[in-house]
N, C-alpha and C positions, 0 to 999 in steps of 0.2 A: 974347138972354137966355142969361145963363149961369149953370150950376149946378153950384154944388161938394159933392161928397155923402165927408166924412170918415170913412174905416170903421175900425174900429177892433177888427173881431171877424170871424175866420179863418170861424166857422159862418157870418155873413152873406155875404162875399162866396164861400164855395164853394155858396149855397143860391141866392144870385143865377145863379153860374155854370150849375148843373142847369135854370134855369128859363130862362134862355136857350137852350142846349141842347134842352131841350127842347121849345122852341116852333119852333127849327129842324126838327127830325125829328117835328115833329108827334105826340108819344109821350109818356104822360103821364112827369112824373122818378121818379125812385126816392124812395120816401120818405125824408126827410131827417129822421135825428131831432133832435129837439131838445135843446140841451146840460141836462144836469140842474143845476137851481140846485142851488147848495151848500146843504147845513142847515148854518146855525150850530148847532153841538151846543149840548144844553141845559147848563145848567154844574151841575156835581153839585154837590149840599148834601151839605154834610157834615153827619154826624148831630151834633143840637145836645149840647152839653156842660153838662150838668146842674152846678151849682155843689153843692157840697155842701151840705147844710143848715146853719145855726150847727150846733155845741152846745151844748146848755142851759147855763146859767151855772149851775155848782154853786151851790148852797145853801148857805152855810156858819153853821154855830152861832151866831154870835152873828146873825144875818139874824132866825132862829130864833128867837133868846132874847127880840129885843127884840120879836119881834109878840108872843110868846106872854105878855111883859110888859103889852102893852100890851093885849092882849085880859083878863089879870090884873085889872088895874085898871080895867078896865070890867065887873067881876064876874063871870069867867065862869072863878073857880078851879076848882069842880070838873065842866066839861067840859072843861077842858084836862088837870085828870085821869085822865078817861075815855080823853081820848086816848091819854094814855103808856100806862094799860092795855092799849085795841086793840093798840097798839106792844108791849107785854111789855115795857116797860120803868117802874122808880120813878122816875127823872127822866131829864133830856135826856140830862144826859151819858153815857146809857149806849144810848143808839141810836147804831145805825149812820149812817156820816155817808151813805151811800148815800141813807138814807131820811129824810133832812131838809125834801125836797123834797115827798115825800107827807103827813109831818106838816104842815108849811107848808100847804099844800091840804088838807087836813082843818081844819086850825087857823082858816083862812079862812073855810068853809064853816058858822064856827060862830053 
């Protein structure tokens, strides 16, 4: 019977060695440490990258004109008057175009 033992790792045959050795001298071996497995390192996350938010899509006056039209003709003249009030303004054209988007949402809400 023959036995082929392929080694391939320097720790196993100097660990064989000591234990031979040492069953000669009758003497227990040195302890042999054992090779430390490697850690794969964990792989850094990069911190995630927030997209920006849209921006609101301006509002623009005629968007404006034609709800406030159309709420108009569904009788609701003078709460859309009330509105320009709240606003401090007598009609559209003299709001800020900033604040078309808050009429808009009021004018909605009507």
């Amino acid at each position: 019977m023959n036995i082929t033992i392929k080694v391939e790792a320097d720790e196993l045959v100097q660990a064989i060695l000591q234990l031979a050795e040492s069953m000669k001298t009758n003497q227990p071996a040195e302890s042999v440490e054992k090779p430390k497995a490697k850690r794969a390192k964990a792989p850094v996350e990069e911190p995630a990258v927030e997209e920006p938010a849209p921006a609101p899509k301006a509002v623009t006056l005629e968007a404006v004109r034609a709800r406030l039209g159309e709420l108009s003709s569904d009788g609701k003249k003078e709460e859309i008057k009330s509105l320009f009030a709240k606003f401090g303004v007598a009609k559209l054209t003299e709001l800020q175009p900033e604040k078309f988007g808050e009429l808009l949402a009021a004018a909605e809400a009507l």
